[in-house]
N, C-alpha and C positions, 0 to 999 in steps of 0.2 A: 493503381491509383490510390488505394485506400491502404495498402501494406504496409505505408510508414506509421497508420494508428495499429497496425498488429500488435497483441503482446506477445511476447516470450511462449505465454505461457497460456492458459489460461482454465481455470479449478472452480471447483462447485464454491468453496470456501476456505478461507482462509484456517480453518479448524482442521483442514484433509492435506494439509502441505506436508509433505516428509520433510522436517527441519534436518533430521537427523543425516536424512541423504543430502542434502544441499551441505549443510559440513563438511562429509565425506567428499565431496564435490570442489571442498575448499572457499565454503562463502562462509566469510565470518562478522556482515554485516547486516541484520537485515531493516530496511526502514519500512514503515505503516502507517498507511493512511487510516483515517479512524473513524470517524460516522458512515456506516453502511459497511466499512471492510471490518473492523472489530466487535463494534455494536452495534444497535439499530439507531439513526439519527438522534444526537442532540443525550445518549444514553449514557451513566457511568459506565466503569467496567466491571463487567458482570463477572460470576466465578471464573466465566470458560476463558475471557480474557485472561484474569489474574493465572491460572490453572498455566496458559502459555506461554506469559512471561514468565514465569519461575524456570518452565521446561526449557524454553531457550536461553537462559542466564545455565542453567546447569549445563547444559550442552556446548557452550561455549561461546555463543553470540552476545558480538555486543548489538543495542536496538536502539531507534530512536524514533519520536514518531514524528510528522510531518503532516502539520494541516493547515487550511486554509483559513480555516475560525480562529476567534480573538482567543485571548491567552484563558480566559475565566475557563472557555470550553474544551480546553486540552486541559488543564489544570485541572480540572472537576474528574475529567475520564484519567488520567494520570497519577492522582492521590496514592490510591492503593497499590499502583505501579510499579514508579519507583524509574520510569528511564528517563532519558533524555527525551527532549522535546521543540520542536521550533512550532512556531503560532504564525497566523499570519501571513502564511508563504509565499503565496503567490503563485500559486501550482498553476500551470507547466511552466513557470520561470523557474531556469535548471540551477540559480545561484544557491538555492536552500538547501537542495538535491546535497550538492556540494559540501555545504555546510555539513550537513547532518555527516558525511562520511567522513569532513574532515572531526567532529564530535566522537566520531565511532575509534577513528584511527584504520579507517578500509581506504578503499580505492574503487574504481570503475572494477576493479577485474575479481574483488572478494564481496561484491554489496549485491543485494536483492532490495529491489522495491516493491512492495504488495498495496493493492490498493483497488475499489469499486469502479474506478469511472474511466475510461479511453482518454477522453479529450483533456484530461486533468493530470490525473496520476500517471499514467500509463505513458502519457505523451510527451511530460516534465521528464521523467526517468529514462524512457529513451533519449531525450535531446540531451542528458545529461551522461548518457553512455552506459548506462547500468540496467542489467538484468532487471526484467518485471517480468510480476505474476499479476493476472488479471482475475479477481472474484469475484463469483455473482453477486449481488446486494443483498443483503441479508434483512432487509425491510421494507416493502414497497412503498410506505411514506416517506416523502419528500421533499426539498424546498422546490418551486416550480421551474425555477431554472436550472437544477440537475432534471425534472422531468421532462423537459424541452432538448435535454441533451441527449436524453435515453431513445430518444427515434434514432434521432443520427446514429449514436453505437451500438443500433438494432440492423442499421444496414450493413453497418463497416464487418458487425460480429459473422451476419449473413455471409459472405465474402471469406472473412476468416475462417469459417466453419468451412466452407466448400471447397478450400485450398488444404484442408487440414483433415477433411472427408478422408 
């Protein structure tokens, strides 16, 4: 019942992903959701973001990020960046998913989606055909309707964990 919100994957953080194996793997796109999977809500990017894009531009990836907030608020966490970026998206509508790889130059079969939420990120990216990794949130403040969401993908994670037991 709840396996179509499965993710792929799913990691303490977005900081413990082996990029370098996902390469060797042949993914040479990765996309990122950003309040809660890179920073903590509404935050720039901190060294350890900047620290990671540099690591994945050396490594060979292209990246782009993908959110659901206005341009101001990808723009602000973006500055010191330096990627590609869509605002605005409409997450789990899979048309931006899209976009963003057709921006990278990948495909469903070389991108990774990474991202905090089941019903948003996780859910856009599978209907959109492409590998996710699911990270635990990295800040427990939140706007109240991601904390209305977080019961639900306390149950669905419950289920995931016990098939994954």
């Amino acid at each position: 019942m709840f396996e179509r919100f499965f993710p792929d994957a799913y990691m303490e953080s977005t900081y413990v992903i082996p990029f370098e194996k996902l390469y060797e793997e042949g993914v040479r796109g990765v996309i990122f959701d950003i309040d809660n999977t890179l920073v903590p809500h509404g935050a720039p990017a901190d060294k350890r973001a900047k620290v990671l894009f540099k690591r994945l531009e050396q490594i060979g990836f292209s990246s782009c990020l993908i959110s659901n907030n206005q341009e101001a608020r990808v723009k602000l966490f973006n500055q010191d960046i330096g990627t590609n970026y869509i605002y605005n998206a409409h997450k789990p509508s899979v048309k931006n998913y899209i976009k963003a790889m057709r921006i990278m130059g990948t495909d469903q079969t070389n991108t990774v989606f990474i991202g905090d939420q089941l019903f948003t990120d996780v859910w856009g990216a599978k209907r959109a055909g492409i590998r996710n990794i699911l990270v635990k949130p990295i800040h427990p403040k939140e706007e109240i309707q991601i904390v209305l969401k977080r019961y639900l993908e306390k149950l669905v994670l419950h289920f995931y964990n016990k098939k994954n037991a």
